[in-house]
C-alpha positions in Angstrom: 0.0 0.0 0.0 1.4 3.3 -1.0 -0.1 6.0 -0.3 1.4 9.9 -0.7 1.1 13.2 -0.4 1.8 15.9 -2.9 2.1 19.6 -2.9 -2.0 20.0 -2.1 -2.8 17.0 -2.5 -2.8 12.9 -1.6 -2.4 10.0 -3.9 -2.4 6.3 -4.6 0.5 4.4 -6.1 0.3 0.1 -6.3 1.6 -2.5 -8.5 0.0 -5.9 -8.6 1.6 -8.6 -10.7 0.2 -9.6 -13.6 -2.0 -5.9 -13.6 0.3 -3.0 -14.4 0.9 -0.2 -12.0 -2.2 1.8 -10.6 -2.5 5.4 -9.3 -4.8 8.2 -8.4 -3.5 11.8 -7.4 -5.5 15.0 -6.6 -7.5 12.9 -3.6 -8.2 15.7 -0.7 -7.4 13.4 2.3 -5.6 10.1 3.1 -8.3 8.6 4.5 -9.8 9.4 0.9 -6.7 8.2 -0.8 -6.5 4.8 1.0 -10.4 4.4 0.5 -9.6 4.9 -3.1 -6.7 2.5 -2.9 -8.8 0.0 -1.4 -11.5 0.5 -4.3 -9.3 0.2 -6.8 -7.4 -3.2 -5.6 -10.4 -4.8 -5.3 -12.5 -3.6 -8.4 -8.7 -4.7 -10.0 -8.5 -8.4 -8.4 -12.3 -9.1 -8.7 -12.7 -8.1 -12.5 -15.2 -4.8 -11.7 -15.5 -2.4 -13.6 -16.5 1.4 -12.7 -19.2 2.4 -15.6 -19.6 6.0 -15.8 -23.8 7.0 -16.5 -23.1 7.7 -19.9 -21.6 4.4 -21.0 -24.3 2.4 -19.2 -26.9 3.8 -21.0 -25.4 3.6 -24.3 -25.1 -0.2 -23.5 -28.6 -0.1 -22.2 -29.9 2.1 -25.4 -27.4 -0.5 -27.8 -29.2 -3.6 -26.0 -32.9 -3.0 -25.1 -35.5 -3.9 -27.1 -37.5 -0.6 -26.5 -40.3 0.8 -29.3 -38.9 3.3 -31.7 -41.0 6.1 -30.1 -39.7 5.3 -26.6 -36.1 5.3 -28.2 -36.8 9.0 -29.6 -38.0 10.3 -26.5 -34.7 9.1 -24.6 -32.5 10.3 -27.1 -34.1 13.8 -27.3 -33.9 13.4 -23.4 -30.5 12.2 -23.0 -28.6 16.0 -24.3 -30.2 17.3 -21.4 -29.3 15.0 -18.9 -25.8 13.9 -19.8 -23.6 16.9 -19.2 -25.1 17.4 -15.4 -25.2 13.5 -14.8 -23.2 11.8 -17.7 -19.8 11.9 -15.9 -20.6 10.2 -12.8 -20.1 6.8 -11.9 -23.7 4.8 -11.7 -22.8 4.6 -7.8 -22.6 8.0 -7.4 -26.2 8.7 -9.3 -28.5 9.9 -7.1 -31.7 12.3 -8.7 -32.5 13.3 -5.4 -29.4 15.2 -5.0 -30.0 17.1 -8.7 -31.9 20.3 -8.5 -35.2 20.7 -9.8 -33.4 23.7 -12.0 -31.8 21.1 -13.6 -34.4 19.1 -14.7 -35.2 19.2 -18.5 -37.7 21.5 -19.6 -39.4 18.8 -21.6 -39.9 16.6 -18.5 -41.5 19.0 -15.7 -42.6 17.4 -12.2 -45.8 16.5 -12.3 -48.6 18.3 -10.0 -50.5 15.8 -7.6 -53.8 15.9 -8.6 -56.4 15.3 -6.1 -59.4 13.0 -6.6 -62.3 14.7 -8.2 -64.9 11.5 -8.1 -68.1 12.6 -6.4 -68.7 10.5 -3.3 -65.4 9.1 -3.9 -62.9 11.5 -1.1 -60.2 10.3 1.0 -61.9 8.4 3.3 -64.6 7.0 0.5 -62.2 5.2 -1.2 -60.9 3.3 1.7 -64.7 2.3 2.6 -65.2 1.0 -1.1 -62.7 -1.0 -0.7 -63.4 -2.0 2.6 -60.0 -0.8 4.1 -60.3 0.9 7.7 -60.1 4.4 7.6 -56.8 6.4 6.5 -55.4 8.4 9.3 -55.1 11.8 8.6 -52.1 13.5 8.9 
């Protein structure tokens, strides 16, 4: 395990047999820097390998059978989302963490929309289907 500092900065240096040397610089921290190590041993040794968000779904785009209208919509779709999203690992995706001012235009957040069936409210339902009563909050 080797595992260094620069001038601002740590990094990661390992060679395993057989694999070719390995290293990572510009990590903020060691504890960052042997985390990464230890990543990157064992995505090494066990044959894993990191996909990045934009390479997974041109494999998934290249493999799925999908309708050719459902293929349109994603690739008019997938300009808007690749440059805030396309250069992170899939572990790292998480839309919750994306701002709603970074959603595409083309694909708002849809408004809950409350029931409108006469005789038919919050409750209502629940007795129709013979549920007990929803608690309200």
């Amino acid at each position: 395990m080797a595992v260094g500092t620069l001038a601002n900065s740590w990094q990661y240096d390992f060679q395993i047999k057989g694999y070719g040397r390995q290293r990572q610089a510009g990590l903020r921290t060691k504890v960052e820097a042997l985390e990464a190590e230890r990543r990157a041993r064992s995505d090494l040794i066990s044959g894993r390998r990191r996909l990045r968000l934009a390479e997974a779904y041109e494999q998934y785009a290249s493999a799925t059978t999908m309708k050719d209208r459902s293929r349109d919509f994603y690739g008019n779709l997938w300009p808007q989302i690749e440059p805030t999203l396309g250069h992170l690992f899939i572990e790292e995706v998480d839309t919750a963490a994306v701002p709603i001012s970074k959603w595409p235009a083309s694909n708002p957040t849809p408004a809950v929309t409350p029931c409108r069936t006469p005789g038919v409210g919050r409750n209502g339902l629940a007795s129709l289907l013979g549920t007990p009563e929803l608690p309200t909050i």
